[in-house]
LUMMAR-129789 format. One record per residue: residue in three letters; x, y, z of N, C-alpha, C, CB in turn. Coordinates in steps of 0.001 Angstrom, whole numbers, padded with zeros to 6 digits, always signed. Glycine has a CB too. Example, Ala and Ser with C-alpha at 12.3 -4.5 7.8 and 13.67 -1.06 7.14 Angstrom:
BEGIN
ALA+013190-005690+007800+012300-004500+007800+013200-003300+007800+011308-004473+009046 SER+012850-002250+007080+013670-001060+007140+012900+000030+007870+014084-000598+005725 
This chain:
BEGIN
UNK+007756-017534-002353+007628-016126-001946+006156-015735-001992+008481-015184-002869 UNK+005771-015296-001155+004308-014790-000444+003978-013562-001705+004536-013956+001591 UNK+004742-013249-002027+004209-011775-003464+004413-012232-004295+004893-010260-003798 UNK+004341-014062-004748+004150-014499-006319+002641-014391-006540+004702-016164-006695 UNK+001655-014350-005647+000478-014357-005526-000139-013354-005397+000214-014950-004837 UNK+000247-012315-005070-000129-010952-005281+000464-010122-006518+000216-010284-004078 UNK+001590-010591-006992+002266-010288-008300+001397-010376-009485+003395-011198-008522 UNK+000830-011948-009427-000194-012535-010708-001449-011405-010206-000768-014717-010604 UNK-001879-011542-009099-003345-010591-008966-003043-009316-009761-003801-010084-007203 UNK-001973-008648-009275-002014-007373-010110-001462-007165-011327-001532-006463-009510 UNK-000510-008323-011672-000542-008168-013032-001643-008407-014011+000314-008804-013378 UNK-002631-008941-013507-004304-009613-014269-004884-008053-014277-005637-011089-012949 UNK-004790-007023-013528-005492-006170-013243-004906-005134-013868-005725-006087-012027 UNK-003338-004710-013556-002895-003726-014469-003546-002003-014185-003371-004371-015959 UNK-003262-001162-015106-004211-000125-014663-005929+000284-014594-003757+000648-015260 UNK-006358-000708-014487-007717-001288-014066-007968-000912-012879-007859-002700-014085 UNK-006953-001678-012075-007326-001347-010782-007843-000078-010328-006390-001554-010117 UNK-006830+000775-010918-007247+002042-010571-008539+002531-010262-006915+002683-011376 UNK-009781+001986-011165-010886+002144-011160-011457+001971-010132-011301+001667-011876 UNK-011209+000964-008861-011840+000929-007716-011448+002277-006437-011484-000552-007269 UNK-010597+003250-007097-010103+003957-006187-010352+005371-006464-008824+003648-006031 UNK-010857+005964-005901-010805+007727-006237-009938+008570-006055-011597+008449-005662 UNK-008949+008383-006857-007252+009026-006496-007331+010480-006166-006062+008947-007938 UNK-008377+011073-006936-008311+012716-006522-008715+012686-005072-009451+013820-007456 UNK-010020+012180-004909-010307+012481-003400-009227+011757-001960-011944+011853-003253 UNK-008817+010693-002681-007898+010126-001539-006228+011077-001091-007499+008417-002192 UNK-005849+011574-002369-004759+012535-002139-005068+013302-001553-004197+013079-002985 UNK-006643+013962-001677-006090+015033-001275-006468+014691+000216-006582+016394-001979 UNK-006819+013655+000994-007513+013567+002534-005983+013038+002814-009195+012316+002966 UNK-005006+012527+001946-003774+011770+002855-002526+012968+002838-003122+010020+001971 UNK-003057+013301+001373-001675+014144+001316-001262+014984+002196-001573+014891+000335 UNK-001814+016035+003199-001331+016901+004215-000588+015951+005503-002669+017829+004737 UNK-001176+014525+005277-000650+013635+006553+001141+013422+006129-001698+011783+006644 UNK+001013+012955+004988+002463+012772+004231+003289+014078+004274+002268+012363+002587 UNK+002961+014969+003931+003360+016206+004035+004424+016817+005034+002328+016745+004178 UNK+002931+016276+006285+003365+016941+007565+004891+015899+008037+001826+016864+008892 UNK+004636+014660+008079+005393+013972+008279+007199+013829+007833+004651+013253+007974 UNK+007216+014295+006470+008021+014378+006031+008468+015613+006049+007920+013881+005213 UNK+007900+016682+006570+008762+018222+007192+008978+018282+008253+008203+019518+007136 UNK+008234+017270+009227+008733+017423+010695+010226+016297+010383+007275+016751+012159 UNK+011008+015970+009426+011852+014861+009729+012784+015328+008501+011117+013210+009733 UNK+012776+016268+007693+013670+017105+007316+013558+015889+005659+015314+017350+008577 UNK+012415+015182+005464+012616+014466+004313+013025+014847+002748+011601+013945+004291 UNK+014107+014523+001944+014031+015009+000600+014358+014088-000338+014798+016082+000394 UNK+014591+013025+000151+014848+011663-000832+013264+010513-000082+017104+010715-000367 UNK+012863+009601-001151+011373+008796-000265+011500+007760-001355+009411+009781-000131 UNK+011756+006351-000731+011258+005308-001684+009836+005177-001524+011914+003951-001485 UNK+008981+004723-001982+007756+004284-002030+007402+002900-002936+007058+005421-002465 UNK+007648+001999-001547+007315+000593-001971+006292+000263-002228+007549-000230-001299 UNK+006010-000872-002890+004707-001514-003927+004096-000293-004390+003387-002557-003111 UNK+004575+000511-005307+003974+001918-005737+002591+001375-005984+004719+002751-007171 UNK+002142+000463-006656+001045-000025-007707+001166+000694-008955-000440+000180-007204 UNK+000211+001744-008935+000173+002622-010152+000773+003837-010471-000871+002896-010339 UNK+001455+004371-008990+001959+005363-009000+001498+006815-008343+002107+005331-010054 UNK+000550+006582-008147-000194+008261-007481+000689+008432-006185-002295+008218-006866 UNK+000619+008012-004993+001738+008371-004272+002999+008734-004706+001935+007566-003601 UNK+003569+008456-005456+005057+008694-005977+004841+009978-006454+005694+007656-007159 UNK+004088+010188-007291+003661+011489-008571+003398+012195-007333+002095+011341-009991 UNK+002482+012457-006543+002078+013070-005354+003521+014058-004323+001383+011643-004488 UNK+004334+012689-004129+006072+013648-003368+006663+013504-004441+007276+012921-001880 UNK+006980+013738-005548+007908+014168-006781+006909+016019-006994+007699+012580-008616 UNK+005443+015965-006716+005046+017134-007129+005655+018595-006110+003445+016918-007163 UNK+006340+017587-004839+006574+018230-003839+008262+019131-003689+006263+017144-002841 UNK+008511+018607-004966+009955+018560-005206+011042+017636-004445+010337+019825-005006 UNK+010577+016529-004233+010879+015850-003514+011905+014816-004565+009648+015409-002762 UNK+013029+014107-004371+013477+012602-005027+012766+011599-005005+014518+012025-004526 UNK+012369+011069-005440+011316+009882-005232+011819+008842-006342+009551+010390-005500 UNK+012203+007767-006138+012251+006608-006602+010876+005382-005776+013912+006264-006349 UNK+010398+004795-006941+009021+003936-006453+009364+002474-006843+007444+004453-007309 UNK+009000+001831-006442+009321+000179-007108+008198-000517-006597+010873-000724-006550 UNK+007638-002069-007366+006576-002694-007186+007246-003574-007734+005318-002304-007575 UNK+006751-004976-007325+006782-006182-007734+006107-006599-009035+006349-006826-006780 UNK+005453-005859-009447+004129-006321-010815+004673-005212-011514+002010-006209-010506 UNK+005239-006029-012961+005451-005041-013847+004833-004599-014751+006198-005149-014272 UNK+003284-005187-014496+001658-004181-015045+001750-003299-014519+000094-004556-014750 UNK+001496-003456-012984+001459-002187-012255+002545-001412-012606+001440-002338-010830 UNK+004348-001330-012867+004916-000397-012995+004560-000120-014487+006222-000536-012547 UNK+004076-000668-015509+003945-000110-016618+002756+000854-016449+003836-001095-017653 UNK+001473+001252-016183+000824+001620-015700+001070+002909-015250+000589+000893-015128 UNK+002000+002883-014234+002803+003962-013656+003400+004834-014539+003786+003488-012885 UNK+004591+003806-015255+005086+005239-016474+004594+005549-017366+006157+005278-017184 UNK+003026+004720-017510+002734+005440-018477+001873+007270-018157+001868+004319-019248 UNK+001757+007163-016830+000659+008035-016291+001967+009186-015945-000487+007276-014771 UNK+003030+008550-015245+003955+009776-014646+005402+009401-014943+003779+010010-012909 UNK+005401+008979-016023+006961+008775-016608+007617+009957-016746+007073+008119-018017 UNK+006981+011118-016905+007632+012197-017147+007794+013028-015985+007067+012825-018126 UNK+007932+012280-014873+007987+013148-013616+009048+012875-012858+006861+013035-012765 UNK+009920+012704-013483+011547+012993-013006+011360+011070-011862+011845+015333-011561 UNK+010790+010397-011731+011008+009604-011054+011534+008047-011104+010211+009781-010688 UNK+012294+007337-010477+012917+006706-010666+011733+005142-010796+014037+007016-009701 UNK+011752+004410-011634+010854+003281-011209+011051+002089-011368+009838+003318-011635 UNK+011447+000898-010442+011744-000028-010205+011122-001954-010128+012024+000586-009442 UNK+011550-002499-010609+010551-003895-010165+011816-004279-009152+010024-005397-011712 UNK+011128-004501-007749+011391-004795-006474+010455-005246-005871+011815-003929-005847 UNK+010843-006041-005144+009741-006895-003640+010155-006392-002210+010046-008934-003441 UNK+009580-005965-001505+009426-006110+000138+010194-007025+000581+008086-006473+000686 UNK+011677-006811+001021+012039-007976+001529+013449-007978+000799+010986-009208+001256 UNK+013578-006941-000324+014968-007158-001303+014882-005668-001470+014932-008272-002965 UNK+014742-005374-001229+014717-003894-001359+016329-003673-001396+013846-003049-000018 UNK+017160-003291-000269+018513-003181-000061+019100-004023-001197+018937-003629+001373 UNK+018601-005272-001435+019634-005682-002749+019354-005282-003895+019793-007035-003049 UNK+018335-004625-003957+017847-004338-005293+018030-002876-005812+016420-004675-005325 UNK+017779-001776-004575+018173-000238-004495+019388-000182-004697+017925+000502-003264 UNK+019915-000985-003480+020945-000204-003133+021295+001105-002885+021491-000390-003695 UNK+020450+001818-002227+020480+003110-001498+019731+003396-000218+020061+004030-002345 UNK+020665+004617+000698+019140+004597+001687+018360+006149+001686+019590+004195+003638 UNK+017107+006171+001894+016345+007163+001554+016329+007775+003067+014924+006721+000807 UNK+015616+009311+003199+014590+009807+004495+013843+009405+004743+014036+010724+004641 UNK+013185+008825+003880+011597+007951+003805+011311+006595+003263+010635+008677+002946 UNK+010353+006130+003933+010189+005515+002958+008459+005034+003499+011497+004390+002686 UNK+007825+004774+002253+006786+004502+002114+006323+003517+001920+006496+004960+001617 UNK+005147+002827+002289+004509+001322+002078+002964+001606+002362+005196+000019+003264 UNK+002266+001730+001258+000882+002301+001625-000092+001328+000677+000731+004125+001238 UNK-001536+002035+000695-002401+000609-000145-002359-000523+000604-001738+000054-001633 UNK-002333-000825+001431-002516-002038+002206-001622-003057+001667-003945-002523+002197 UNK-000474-002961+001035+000434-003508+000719+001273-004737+001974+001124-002334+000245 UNK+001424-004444+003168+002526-004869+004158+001280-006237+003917+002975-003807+006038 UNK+000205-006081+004241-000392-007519+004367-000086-008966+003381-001830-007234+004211 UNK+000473-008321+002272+000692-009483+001643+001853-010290+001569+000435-009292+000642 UNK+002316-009637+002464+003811-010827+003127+002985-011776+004466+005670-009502+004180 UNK+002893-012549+003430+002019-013763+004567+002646-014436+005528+001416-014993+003908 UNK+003743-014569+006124+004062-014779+006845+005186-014062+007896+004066-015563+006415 UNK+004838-014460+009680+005745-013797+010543+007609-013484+009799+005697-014920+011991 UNK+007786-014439+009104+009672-014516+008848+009230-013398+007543+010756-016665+008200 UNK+009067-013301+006558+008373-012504+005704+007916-010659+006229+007065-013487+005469 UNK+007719-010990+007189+007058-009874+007678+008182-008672+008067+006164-010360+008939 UNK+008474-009722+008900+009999-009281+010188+011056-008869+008861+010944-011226+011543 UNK+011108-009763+007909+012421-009723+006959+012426-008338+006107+012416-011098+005820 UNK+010982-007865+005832+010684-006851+004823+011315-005327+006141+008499-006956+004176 UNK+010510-005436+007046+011176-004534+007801+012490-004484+007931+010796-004576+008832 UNK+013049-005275+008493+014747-004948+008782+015152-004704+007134+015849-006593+009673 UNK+014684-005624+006695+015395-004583+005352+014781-002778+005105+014869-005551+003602 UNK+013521-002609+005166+013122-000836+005401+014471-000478+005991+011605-000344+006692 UNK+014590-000981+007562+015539-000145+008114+016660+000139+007535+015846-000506+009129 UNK+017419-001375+007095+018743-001281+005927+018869+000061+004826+018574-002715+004830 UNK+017677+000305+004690+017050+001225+003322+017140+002636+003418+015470+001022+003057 UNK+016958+003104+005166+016627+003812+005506+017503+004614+005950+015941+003521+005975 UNK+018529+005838+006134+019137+007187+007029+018705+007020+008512+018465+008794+006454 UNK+019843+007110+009531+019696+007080+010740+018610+008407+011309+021144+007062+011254 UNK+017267+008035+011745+016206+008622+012245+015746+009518+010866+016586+009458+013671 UNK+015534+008070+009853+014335+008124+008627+013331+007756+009210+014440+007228+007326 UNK+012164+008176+008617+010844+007801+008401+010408+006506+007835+010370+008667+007685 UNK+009973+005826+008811+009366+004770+007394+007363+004916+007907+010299+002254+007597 UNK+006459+005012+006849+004996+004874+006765+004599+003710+006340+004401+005767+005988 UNK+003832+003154+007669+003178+001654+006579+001927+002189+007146+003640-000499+006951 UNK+000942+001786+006257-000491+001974+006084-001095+000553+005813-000806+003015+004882 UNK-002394+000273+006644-002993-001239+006115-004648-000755+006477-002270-002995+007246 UNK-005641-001518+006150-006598-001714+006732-006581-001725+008134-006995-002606+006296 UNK-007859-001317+008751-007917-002039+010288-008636-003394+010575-008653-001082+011263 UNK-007549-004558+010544-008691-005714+009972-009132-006236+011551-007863-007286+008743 UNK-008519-005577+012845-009371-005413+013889-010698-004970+013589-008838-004604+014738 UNK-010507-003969+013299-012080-003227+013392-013230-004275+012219-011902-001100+012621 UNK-012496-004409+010716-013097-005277+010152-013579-006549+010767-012449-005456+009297 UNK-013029-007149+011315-013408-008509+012121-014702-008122+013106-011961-009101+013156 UNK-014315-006882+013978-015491-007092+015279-016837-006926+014478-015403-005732+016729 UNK-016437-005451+013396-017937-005117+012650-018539-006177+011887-017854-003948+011594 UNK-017885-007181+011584-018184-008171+010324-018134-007138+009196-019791-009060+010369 UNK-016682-006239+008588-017002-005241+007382-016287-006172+006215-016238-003450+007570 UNK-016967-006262+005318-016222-007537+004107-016309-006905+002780-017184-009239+003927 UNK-016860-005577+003161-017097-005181+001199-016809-003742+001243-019044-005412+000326 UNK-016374-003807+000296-016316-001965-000305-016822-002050-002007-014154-001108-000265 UNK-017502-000341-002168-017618-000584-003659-019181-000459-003068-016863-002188-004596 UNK-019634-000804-004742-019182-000718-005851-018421+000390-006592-020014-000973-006333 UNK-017325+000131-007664-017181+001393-007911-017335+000972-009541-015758+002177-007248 UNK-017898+002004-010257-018524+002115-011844-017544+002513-012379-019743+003065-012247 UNK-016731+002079-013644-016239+002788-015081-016949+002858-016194-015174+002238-015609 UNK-017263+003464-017429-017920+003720-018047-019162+003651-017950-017612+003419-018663 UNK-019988+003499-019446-021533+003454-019074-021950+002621-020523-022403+005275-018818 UNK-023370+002100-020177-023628+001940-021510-023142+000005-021574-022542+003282-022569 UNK-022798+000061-022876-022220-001429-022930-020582-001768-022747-022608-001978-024369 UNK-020104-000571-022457-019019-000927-021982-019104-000463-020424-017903-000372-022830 UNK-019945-000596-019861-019841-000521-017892-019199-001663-017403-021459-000567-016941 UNK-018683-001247-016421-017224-002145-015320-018084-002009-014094-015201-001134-015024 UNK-018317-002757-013105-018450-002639-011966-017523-003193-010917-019467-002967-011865 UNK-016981-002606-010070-015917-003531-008979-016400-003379-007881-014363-003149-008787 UNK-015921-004512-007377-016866-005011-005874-015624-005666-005046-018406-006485-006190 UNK-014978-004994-004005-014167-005685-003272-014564-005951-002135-013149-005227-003185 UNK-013680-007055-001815-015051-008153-001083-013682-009281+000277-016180-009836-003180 UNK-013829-009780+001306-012805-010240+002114-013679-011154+002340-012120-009461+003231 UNK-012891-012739+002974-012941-013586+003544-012357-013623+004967-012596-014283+002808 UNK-012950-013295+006310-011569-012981+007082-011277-013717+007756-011398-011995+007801 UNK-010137-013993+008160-009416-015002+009404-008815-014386+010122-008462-016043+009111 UNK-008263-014548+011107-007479-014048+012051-005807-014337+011744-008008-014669+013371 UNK-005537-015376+010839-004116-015629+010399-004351-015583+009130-003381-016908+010831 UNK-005512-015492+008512-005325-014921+006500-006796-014489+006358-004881-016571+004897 UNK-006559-013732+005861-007560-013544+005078-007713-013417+003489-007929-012648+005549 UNK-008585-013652+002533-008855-013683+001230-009517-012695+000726-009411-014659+000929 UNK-008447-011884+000134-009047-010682-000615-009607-010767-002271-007888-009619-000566 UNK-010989-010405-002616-011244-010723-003777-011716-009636-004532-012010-011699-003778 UNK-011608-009308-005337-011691-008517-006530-012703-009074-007493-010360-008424-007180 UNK-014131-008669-007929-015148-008937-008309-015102-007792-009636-016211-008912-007135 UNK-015284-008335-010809-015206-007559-012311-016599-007804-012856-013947-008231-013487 UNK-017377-006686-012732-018705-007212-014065-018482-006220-015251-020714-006958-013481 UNK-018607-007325-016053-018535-005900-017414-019432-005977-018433-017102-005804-018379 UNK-020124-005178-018830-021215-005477-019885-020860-005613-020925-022123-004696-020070 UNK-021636-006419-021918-020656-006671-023186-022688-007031-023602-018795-008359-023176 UNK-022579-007051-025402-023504-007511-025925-024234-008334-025758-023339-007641-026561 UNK-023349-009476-024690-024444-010939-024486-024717-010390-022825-023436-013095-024686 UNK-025051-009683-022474-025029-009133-021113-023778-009012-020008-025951-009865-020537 UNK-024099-009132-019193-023394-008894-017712-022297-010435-017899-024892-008949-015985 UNK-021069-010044-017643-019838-011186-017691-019033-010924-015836-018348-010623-019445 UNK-018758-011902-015451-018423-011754-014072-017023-012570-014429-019614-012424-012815 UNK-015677-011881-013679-014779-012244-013239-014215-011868-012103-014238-012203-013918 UNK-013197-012913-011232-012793-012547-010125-011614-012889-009590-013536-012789-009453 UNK-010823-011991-009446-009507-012159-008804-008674-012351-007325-009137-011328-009173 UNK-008382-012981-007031-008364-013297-005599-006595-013218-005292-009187-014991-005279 UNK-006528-012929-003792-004862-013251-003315-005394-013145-001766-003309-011840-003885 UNK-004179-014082-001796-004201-013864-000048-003475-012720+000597-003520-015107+000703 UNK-003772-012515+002196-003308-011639+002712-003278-012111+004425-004077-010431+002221 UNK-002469-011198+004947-002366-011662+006238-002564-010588+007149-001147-012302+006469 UNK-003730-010616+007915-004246-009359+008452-003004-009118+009516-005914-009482+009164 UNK-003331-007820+009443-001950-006615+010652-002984-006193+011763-001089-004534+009672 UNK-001825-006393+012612-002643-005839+013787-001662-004814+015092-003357-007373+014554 UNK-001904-003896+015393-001470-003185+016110-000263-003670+016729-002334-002867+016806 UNK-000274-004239+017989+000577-005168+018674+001860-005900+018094-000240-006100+019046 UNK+000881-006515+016835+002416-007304+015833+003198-006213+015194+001935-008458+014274 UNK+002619-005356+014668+003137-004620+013644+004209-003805+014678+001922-003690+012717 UNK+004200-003451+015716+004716-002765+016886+005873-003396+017147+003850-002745+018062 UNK+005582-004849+017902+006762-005481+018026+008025-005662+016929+006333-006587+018350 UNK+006858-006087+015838+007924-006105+014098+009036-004828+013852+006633-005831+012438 UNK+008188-003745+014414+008951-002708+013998+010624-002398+015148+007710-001369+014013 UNK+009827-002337+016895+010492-002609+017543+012088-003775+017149+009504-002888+018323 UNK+011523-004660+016770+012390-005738+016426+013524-005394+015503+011621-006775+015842 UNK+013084-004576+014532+013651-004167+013393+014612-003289+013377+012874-003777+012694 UNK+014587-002353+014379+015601-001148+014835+014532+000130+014914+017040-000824+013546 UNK+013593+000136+015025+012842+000944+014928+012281+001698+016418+011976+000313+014134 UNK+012656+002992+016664+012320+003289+018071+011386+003846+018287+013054+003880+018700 UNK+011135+004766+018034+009931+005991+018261+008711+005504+017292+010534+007790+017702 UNK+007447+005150+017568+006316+004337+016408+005113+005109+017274+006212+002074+016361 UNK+004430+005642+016379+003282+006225+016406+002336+005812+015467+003453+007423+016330 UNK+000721+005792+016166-000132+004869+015443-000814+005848+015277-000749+003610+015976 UNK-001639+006207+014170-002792+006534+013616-004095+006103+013373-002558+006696+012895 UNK-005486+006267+013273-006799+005526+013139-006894+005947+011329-008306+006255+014403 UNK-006702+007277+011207-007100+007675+009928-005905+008922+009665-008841+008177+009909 UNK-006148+009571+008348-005542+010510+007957-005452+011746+008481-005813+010580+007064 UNK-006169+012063+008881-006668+013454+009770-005849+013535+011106-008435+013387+010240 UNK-005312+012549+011226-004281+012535+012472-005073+011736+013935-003836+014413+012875 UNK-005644+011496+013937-006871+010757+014934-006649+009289+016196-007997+010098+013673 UNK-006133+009252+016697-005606+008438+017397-006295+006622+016909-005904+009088+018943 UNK-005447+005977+016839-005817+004440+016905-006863+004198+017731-004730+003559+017382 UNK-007939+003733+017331-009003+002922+017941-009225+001358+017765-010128+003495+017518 UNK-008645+000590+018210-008842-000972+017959-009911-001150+016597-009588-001763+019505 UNK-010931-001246+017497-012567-001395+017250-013278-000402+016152-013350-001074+018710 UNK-013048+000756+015837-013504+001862+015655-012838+002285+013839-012996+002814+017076 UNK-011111+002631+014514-010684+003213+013229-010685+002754+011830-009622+003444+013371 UNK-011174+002887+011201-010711+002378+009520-009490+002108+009340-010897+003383+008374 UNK-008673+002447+009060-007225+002718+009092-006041+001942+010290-007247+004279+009305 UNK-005033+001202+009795-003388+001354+010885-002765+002107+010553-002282+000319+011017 UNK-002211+003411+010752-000969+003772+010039-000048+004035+010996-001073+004910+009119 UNK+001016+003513+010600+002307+003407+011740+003084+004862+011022+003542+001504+011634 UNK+003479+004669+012068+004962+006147+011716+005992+005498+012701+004532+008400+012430 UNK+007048+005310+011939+008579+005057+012809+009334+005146+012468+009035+004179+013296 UNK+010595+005773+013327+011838+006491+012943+013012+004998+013225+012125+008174+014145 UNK+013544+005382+012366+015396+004475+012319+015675+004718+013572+016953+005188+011205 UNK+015827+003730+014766+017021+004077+015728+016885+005136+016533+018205+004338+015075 UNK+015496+005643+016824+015495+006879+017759+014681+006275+018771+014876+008351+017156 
């Protein structure tokens, strides 16, 4: 299974990760997109697959929303309850791909964000995680997948993000995320410096991934039962640009 390898990455990392991400500023640039989405489609139940740490989940539970979240890494779900255990939400260890055997329920929504879909490395993998979404899903639910644009990454040559700093002093963290890219995988790496008394200590965590691209992700969904699919460049609502956008974000309904 293609998420034993992304399982170990984030269980090494745990709520660490967090540190490479600016959760306040990112909610609040996605959250009106989620928002909107889930009132134009009458949403009040939302799984949210590979939660990681949980901020999306905490985010539609603040909405009064049902929200059950599940992840494969049970760092990452510990992590989670420890930050929003008390927020009425349901939290699960599940994989992409078992979802339906593992829920056993179907939601209005459902969510897959964090660049998560890429780490089902392969086409049967890919295809399998979807038709199960749909299984998961209420006739003309929502499902959101969100990835990188590893189009646009490829033409620009873009391979790094970061640095991002935790503390100061002798306990400073620096993270440096960093890609290898291919056109059928790419290698995502996770770069740790941390200061300690004998100076600067470097570690690095790596998993594979399998870049998404417009076209596949389309057909996948098509394939899946999925009718109506709308693409996004960024949060702001901005149309797909191959070349250009930061961002894939799909929107597609069950069967419409």
């Amino acid at each position: 299974m293609s998420e034993n390898s992304a399982r170990r990455f984030y269980d090494l990392l745990g709520a660490e990760y967090d540190a490479v991400i600016d959760w306040p500023g990112r909610l609040e640039r996605e959250g009106p997109f989620y928002r909107g989405v889930f009132e134009r489609h009458q949403v009040r139940t939302v799984l949210d697959v590979a939660c990681g740490s949980g901020h999306h989940a905490a985010l539609f539970a603040s909405w009064g929303l049902e929200v059950t979240a599940c992840d494969p890494s049970e760092a990452m779900l510990g992590a989670a309850r420890a930050q929003f255990g008390d927020r009425g939400i349901e939290w699960l260890n599940a994989e992409m791909g078992r979802i339906t055997a593992q829920v056993g329920r179907r939601f209005d929504a459902i969510t897959c964000l964090g660049n998560s879909y890429p780490h089902l490395l392969s086409e049967k993998e890919a295809q399998g995680a979807l038709d199960d979404f749909a299984q998961s899903l209420r006739e003309g639910g929502a499902l959101i997948i969100q990835t990188l644009n590893y189009a646009q990454m490829m033409a620009n040559n873009e391979r790094f993000a970061g640095p991002a700093v935790l503390g100061e002093g002798q306990h400073e963290r620096l993270f440096v995320r960093l890609w290898d890219l291919g056109r059928r995988e790419a290698m995502f790496h996770l770069l740790r410096l941390a200061r300690g008394e004998q100076g600067w200590e470097m570690q690095v965590a790596s998993t594979p991934q399998r870049p998404t691209f417009r076209a596949d992700l389309e057909r996948q969904l098509e394939a899946g039962g999925f009718g109506r699919v709308e693409f996004y460049g960024a949060f702001d609502g901005s149309a797909y640009e191959e070349t250009q956008s930061g961002q894939l974000v799909a929107v597609a309904l069950k069967g419409t």
